[in-house]
C-alpha atoms as a printed R data frame, in Angstrom:
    type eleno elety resid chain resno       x       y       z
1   ATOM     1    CA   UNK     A     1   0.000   0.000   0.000
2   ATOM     2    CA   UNK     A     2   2.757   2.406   0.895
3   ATOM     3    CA   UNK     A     3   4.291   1.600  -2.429
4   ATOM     4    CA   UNK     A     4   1.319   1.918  -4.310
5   ATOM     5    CA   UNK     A     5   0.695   5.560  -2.752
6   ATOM     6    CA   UNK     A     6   4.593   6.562  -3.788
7   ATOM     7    CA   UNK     A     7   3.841   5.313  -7.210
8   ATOM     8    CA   UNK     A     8   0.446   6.788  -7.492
9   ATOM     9    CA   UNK     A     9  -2.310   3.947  -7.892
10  ATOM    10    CA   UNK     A    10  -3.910   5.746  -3.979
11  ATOM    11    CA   UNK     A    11  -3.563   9.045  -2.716
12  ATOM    12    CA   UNK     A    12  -2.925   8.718   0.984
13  ATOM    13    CA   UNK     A    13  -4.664   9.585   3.679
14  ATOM    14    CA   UNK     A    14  -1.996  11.628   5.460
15  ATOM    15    CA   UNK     A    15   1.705  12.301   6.078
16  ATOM    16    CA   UNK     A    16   3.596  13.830   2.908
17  ATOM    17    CA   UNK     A    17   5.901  12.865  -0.114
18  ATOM    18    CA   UNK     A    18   9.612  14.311  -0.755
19  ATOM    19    CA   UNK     A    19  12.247  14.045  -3.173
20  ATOM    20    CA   UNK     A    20  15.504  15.063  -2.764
21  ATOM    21    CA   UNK     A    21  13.895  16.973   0.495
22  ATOM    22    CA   UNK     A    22  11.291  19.131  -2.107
23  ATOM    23    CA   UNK     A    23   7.655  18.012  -0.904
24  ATOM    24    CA   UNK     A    24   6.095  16.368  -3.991
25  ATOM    25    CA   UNK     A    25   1.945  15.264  -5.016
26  ATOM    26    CA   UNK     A    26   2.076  12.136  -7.140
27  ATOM    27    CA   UNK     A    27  -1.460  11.144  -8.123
28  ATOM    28    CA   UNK     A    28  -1.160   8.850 -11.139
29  ATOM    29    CA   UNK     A    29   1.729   6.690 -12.152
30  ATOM    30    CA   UNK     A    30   2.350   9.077 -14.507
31  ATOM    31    CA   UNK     A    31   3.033  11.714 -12.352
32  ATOM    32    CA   UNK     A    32   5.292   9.486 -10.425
33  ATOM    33    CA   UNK     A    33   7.170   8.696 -14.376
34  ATOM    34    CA   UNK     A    34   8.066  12.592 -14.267
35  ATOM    35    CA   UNK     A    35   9.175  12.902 -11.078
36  ATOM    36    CA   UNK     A    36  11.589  10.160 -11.592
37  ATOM    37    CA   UNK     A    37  10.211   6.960  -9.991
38  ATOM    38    CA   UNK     A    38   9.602   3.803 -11.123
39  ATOM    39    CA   UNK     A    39   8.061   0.369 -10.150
40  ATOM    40    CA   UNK     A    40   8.633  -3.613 -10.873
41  ATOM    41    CA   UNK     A    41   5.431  -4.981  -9.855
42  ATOM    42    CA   UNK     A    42   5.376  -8.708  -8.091
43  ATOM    43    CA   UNK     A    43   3.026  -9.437 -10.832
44  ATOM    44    CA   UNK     A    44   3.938  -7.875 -13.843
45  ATOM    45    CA   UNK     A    45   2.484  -5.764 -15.763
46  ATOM    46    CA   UNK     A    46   2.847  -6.290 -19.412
47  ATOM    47    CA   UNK     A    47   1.070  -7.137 -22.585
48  ATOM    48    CA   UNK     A    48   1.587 -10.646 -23.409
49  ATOM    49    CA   UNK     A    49   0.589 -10.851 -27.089
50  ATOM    50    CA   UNK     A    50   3.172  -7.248 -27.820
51  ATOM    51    CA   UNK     A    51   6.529  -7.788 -28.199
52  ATOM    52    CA   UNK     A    52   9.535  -6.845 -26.069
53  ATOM    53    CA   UNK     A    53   9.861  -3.094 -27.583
54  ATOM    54    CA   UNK     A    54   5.871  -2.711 -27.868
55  ATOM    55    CA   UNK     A    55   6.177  -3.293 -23.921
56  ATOM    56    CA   UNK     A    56   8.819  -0.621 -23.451
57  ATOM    57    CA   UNK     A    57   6.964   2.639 -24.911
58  ATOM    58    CA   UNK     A    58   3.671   1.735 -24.622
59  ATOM    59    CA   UNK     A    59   2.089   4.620 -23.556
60  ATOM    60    CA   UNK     A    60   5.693   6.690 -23.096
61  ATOM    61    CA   UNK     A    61   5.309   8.165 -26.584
62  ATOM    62    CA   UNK     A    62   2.668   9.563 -29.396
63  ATOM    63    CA   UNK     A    63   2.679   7.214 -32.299
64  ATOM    64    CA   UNK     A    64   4.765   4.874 -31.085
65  ATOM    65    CA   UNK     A    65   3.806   3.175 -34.276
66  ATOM    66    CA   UNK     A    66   5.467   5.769 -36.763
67  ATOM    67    CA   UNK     A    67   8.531   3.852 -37.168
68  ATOM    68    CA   UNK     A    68  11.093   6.852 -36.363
69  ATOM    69    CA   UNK     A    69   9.865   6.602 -32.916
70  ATOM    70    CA   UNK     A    70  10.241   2.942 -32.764
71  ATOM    71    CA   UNK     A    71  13.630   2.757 -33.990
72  ATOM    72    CA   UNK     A    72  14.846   5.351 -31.550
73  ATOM    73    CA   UNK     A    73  13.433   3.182 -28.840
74  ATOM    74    CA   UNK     A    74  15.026   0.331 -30.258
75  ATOM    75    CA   UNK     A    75  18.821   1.833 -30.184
76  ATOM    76    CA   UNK     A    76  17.624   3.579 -26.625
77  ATOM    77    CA   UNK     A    77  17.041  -0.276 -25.780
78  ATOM    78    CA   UNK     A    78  20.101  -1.955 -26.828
79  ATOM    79    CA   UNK     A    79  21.888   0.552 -24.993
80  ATOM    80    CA   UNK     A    80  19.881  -0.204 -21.846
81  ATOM    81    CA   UNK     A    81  20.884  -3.895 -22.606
82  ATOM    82    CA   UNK     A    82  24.336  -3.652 -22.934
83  ATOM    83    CA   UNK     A    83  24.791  -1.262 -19.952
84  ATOM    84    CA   UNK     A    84  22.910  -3.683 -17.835
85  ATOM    85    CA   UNK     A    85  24.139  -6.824 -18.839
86  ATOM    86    CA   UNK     A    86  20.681  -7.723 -20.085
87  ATOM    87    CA   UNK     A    87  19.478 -10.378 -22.510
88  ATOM    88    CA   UNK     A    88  16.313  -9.536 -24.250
89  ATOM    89    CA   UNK     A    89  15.614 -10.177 -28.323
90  ATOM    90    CA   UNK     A    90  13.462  -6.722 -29.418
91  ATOM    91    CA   UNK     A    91  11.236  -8.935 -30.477
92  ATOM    92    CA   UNK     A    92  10.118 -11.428 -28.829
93  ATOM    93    CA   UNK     A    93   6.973 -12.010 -27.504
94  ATOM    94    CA   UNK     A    94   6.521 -11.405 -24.014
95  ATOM    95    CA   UNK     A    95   4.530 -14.412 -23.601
96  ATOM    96    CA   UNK     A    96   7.286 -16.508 -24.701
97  ATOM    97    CA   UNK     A    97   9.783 -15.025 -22.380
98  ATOM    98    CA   UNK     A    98  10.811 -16.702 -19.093
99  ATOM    99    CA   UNK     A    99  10.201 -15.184 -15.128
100 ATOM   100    CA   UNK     A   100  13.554 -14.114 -15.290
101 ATOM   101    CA   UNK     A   101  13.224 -12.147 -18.309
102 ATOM   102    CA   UNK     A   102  10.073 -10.510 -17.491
103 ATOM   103    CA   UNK     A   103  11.647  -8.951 -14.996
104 ATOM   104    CA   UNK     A   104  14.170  -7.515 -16.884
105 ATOM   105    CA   UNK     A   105  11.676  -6.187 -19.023
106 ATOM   106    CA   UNK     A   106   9.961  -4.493 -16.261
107 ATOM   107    CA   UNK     A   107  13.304  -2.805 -15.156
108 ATOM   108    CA   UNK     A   108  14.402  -2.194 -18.682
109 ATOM   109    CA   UNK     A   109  10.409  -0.333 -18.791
110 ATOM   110    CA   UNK     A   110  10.741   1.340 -15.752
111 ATOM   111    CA   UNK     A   111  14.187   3.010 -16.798
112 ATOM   112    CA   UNK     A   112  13.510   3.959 -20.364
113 ATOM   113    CA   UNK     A   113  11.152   6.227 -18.517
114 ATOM   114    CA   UNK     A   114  13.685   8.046 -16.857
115 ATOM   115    CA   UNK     A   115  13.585   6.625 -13.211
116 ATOM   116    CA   UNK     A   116  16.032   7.559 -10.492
117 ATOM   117    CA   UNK     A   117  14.226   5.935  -7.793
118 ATOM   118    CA   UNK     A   118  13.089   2.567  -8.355
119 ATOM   119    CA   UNK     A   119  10.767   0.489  -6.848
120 ATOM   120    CA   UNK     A   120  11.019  -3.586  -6.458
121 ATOM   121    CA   UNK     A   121   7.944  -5.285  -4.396
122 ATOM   122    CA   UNK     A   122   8.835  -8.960  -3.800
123 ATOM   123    CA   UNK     A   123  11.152  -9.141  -6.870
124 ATOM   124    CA   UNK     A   124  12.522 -12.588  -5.784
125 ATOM   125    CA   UNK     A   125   9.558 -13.979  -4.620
126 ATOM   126    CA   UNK     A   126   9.405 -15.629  -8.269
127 ATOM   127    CA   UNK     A   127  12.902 -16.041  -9.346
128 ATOM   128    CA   UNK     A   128  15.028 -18.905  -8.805
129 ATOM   129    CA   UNK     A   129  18.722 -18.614  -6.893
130 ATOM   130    CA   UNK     A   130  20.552 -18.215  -9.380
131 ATOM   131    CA   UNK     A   131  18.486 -15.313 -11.090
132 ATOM   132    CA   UNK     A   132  17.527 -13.525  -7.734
133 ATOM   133    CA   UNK     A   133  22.052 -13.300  -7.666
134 ATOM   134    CA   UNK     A   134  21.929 -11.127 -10.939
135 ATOM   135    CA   UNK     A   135  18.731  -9.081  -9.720
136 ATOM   136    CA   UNK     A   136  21.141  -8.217  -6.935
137 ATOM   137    CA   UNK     A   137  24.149  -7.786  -9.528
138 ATOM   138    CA   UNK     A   138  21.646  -4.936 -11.435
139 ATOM   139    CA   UNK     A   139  20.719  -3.587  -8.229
140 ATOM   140    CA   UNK     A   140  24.166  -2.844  -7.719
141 ATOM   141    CA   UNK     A   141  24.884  -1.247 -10.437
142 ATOM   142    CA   UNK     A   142  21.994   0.484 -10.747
143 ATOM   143    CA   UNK     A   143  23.070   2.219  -6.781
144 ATOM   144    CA   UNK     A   144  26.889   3.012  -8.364
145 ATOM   145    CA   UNK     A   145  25.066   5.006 -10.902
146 ATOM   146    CA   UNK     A   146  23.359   6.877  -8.276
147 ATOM   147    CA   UNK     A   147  19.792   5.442  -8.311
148 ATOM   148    CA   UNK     A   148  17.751   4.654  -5.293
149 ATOM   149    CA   UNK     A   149  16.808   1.610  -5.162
150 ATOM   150    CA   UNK     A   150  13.627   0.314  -2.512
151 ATOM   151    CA   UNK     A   151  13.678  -3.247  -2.065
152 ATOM   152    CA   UNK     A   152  10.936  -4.498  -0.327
153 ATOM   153    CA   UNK     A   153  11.377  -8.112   0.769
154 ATOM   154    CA   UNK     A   154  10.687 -10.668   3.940
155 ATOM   155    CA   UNK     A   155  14.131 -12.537   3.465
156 ATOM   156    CA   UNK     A   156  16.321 -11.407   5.946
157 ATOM   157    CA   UNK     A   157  19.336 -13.268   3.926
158 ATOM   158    CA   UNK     A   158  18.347 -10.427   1.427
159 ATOM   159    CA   UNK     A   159  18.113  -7.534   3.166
160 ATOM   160    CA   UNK     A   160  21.851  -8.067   5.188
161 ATOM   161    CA   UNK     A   161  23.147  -8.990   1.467
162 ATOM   162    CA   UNK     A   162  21.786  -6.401  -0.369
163 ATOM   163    CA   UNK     A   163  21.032  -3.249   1.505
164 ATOM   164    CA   UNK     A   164  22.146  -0.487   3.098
165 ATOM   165    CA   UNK     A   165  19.323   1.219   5.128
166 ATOM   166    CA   UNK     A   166  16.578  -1.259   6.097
167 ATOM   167    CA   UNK     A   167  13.464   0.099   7.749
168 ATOM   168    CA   UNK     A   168  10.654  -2.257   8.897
169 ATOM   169    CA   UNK     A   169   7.243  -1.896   9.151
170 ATOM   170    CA   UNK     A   170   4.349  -4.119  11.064
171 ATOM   171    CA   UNK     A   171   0.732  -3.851  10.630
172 ATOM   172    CA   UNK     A   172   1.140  -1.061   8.280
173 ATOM   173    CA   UNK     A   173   3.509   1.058  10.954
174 ATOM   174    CA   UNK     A   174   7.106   1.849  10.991
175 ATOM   175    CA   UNK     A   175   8.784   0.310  13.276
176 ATOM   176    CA   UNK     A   176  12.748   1.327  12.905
177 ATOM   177    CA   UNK     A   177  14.656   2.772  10.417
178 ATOM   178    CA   UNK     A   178  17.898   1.184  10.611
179 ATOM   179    CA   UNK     A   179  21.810   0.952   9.244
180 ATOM   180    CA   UNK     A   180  22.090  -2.491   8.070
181 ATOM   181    CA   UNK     A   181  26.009  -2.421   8.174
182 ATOM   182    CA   UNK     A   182  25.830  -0.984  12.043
183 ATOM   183    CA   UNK     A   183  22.439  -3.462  13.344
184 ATOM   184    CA   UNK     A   184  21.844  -6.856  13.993
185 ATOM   185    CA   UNK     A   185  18.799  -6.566  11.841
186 ATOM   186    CA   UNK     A   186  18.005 -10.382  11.911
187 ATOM   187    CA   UNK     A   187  17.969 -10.221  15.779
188 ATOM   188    CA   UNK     A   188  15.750  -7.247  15.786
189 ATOM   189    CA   UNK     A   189  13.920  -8.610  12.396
190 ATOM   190    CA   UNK     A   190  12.838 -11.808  13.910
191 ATOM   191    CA   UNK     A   191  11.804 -10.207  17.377
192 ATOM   192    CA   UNK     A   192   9.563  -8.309  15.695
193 ATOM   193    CA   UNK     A   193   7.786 -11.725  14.259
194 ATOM   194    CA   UNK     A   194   5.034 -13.452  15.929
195 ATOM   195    CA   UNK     A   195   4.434 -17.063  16.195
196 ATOM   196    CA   UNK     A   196   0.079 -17.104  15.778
197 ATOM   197    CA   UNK     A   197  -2.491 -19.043  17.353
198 ATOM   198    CA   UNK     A   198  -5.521 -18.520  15.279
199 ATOM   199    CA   UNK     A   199  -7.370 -19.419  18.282
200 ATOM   200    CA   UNK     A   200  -6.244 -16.527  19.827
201 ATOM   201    CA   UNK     A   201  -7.244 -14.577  16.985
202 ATOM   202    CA   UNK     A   202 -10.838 -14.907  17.307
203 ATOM   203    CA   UNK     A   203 -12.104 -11.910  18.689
204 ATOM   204    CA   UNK     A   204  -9.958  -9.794  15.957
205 ATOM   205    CA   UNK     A   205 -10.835  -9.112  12.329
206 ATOM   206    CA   UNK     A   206  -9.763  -9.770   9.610
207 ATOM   207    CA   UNK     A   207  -8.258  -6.648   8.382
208 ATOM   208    CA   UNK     A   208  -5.868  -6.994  11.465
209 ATOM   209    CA   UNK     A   209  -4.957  -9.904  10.806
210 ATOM   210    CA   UNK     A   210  -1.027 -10.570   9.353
211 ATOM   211    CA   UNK     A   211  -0.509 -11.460   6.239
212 ATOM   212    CA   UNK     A   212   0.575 -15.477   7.327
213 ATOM   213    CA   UNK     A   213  -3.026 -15.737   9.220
214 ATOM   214    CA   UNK     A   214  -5.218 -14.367   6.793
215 ATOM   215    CA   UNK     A   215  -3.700 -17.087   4.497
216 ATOM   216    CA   UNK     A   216  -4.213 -19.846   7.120
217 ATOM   217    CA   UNK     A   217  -7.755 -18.182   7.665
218 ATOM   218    CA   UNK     A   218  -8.627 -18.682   4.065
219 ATOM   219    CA   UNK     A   219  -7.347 -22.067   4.715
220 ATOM   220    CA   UNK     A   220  -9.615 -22.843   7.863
221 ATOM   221    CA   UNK     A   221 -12.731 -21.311   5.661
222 ATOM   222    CA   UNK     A   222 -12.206 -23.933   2.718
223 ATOM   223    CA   UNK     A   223 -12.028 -26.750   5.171
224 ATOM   224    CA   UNK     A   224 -15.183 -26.190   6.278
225 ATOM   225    CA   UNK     A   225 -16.476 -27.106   2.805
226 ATOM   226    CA   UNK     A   226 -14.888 -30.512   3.578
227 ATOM   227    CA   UNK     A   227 -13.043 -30.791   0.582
228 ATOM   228    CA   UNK     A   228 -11.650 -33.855  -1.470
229 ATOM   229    CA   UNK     A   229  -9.137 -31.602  -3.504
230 ATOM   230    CA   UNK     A   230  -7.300 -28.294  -1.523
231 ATOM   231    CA   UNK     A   231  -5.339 -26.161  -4.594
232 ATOM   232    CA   UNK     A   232  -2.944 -23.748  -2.945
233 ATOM   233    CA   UNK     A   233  -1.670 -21.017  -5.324
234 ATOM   234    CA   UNK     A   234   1.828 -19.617  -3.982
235 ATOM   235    CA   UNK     A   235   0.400 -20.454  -0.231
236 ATOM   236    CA   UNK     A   236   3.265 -18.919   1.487
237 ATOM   237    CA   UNK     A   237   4.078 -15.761  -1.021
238 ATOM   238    CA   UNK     A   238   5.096 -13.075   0.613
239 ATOM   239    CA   UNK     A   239   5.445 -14.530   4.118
240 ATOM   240    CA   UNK     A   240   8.338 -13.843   5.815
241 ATOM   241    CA   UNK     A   241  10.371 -17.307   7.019
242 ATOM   242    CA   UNK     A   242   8.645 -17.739  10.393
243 ATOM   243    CA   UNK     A   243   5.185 -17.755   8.528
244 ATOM   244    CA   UNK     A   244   6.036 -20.012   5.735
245 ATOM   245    CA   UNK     A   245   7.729 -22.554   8.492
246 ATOM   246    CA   UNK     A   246   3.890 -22.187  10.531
247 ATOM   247    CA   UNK     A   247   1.655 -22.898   7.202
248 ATOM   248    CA   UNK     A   248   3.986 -25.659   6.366
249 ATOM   249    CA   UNK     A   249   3.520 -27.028   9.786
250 ATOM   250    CA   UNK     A   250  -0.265 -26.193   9.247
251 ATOM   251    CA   UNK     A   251  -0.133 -28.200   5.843
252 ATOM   252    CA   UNK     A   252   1.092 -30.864   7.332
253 ATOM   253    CA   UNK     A   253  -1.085 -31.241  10.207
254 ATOM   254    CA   UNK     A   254  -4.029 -31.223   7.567
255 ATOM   255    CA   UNK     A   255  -2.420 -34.096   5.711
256 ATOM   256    CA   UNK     A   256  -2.230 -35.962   8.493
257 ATOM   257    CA   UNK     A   257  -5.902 -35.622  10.101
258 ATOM   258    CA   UNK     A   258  -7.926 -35.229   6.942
259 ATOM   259    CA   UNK     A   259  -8.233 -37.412   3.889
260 ATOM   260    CA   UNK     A   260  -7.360 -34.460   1.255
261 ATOM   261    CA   UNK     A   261  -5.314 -34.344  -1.592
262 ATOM   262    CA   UNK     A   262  -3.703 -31.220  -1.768
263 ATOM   263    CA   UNK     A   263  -2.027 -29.449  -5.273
264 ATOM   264    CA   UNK     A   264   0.682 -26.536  -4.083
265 ATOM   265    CA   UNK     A   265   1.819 -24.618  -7.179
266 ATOM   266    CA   UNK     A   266   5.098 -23.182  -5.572
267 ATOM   267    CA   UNK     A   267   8.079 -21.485  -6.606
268 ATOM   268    CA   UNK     A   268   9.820 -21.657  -2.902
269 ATOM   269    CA   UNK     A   269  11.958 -24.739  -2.935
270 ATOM   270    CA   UNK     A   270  11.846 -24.912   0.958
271 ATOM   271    CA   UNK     A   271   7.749 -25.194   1.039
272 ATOM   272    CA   UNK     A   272   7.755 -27.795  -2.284
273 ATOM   273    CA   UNK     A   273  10.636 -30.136  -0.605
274 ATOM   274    CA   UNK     A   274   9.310 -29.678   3.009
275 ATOM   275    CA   UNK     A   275   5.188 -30.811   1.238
276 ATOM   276    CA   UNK     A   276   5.265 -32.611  -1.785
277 ATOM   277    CA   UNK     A   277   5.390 -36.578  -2.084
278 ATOM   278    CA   UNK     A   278   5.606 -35.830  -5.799
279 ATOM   279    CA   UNK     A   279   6.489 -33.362  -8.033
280 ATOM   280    CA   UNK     A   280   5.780 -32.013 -11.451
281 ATOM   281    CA   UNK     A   281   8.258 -29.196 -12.647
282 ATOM   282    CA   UNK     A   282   7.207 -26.547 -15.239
283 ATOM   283    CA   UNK     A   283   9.690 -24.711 -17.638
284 ATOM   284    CA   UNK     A   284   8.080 -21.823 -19.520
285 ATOM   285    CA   UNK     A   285   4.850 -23.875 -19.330
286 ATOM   286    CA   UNK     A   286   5.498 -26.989 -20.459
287 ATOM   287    CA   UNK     A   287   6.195 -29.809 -17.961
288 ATOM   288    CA   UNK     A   288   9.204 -30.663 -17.748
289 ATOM   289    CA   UNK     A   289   9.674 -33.753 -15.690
290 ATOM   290    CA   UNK     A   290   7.523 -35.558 -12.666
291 ATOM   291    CA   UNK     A   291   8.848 -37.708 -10.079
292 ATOM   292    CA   UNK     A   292   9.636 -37.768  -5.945
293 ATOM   293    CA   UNK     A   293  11.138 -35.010  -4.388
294 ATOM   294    CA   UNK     A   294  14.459 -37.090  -3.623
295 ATOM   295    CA   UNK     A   295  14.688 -37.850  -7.578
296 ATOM   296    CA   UNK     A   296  14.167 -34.067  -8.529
297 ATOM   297    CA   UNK     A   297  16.521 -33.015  -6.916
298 ATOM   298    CA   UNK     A   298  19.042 -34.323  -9.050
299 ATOM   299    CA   UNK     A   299  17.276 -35.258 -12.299
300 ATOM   300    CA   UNK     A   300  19.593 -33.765 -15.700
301 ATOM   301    CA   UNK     A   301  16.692 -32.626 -16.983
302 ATOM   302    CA   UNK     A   302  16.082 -30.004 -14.127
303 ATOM   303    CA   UNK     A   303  19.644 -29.054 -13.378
304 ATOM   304    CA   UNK     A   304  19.942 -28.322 -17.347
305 ATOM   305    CA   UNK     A   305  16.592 -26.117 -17.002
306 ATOM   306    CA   UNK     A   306  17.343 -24.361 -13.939
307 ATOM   307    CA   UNK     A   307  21.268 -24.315 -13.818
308 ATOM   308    CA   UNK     A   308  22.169 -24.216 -17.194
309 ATOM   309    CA   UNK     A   309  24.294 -27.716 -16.642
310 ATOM   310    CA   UNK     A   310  24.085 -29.930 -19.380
311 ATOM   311    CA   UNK     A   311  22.134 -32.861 -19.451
């Protein structure tokens, strides 16, 4: 919400906005384009059936048809690509592109608009190791350029690798603004999270609830239905480690006492090896293999995918 209000999609309520200490009213993404900032979604938000330079100046440009505009934002994109490092064919289709490289787009988007402050909600909730490293590899370049960068995450591995200022909020409140170099912010990080007892939670509503127990709320209101077939889409995204380890433990405890079959679509590795008894792996939509956790692990096919190792 707090992003959203920086970026424009809600006016706030109260309290003010400033850049580079000059008080500033952003009421439209638009508005927030011009005075500099920018935003990667956690769900991204792009035209699948465009291409990869369709996606860039939509809506940046008049006529971006005319093809004098579209072949200065195709030389303003290969030098985006080659000062970042980036990968992406002009045009291709977005919906053939991988997670990875949908992200790149959005950055790509966000700075062929001109942004000196960008914003990244959840960027690794989706990626895999490997591409969550070179995320942190653009973020650092972007910073030696002299870009803000807000990261907004719930991996505390994250924010001591990656940041320099951390500040945390709860139940929509700050609650510290701190120098990650000079702070034990994983001792004051984790005090800060609450093991729940939905039990105890009964005389609250919803809208107080955290983000972990309105999940497991959700949870409690489909069992009710008594169902034979439970499908849990990303059940622990955007939970910070002490959640995800509860509604795994909650997962479980359903397994055992009820006779449901339950289908987790999951990019967290921890939740899929700590629930599945078998598991079907996607690449770019396709399956790609299925078989027990212990044989995924290592299956070619996978590590080729994922890794890059050959086969």
């Amino acid at each position: 919400t707090l992003m959203n209000a920086l970026y424009g999609y809600i006016r706030p309520d109260s309290g003010e906005i400033r850049i580079k200490g000059k008080k500033v009213r952003i009421r439209s993404p638009q508005q927030a384009a011009r005075h500099g900032v920018g935003m990667v979604h956690q769900h991204f938000m792009l035209i699948e059936n465009a291409t990869v330079l369709e996606n860039m100046v939509l809506g940046t440009e008049r006529g971006f048809l005319l093809q004098p505009s579209m072949d200065q934002a195709r030389a303003q994109l290969d030098r985006l690509k080659q000062g970042y490092g980036l990968d992406l064919d002009a045009d291709a289709l977005v919906s053939d592109l991988s997670v990875g490289l949908l992200q790149h787009l959005e950055v790509l988007r966000a700075l062929y608009r001109g942004a000196d402050i960008l914003i990244l909600d959840e960027p690794t909730s989706v990626l895999l190791p490997q591409e969550a490293e070179f995320l942190f590899e653009i973020m650092r370049l972007l910073k030696s350029q002299g870009k803000t960068v807000l990261f907004i995450t719930h991996k505390l591995r994250e924010i001591m690798e990656i940041t320099d200022h951390v500040s945390v909020m709860r139940d929509g409140r700050m609650a510290g603004h701190l120098k990650t170099e000079e702070t034990d912010i994983r001792e004051q990080a984790e005090a800060m999270l609450e093991d729940v007892d939905m039990l105890d939670k009964r005389h609250m509503t919803a809208s107080s609830l955290s983000r972990g127990d309105k999940r497991r709320l959700e949870m409690a209101m489909c069992l009710v239905q008594q169902p034979r077939l439970l499908l849990l889409d990303e059940p622990t995204a955007g939970m910070a480690r002490a959640d995800t380890n509860n509604t795994i433990d909650l997962l479980k405890e359903i397994n055992q006492k009820r006779d449901i079959t339950m289908c987790i679509i999951e990019h967290d590795m921890h939740v899929v090896f700590s629930l599945a008894q078998r598991i079907t792996v996607l690449a770019q939509g396709t399956p790609l293999v299925e078989d027990t956790p212990d044989k995924i692990k290592g299956h070619p096919k996978v590590r080729e995918a994922y890794l890059g190792e050959a086969a």
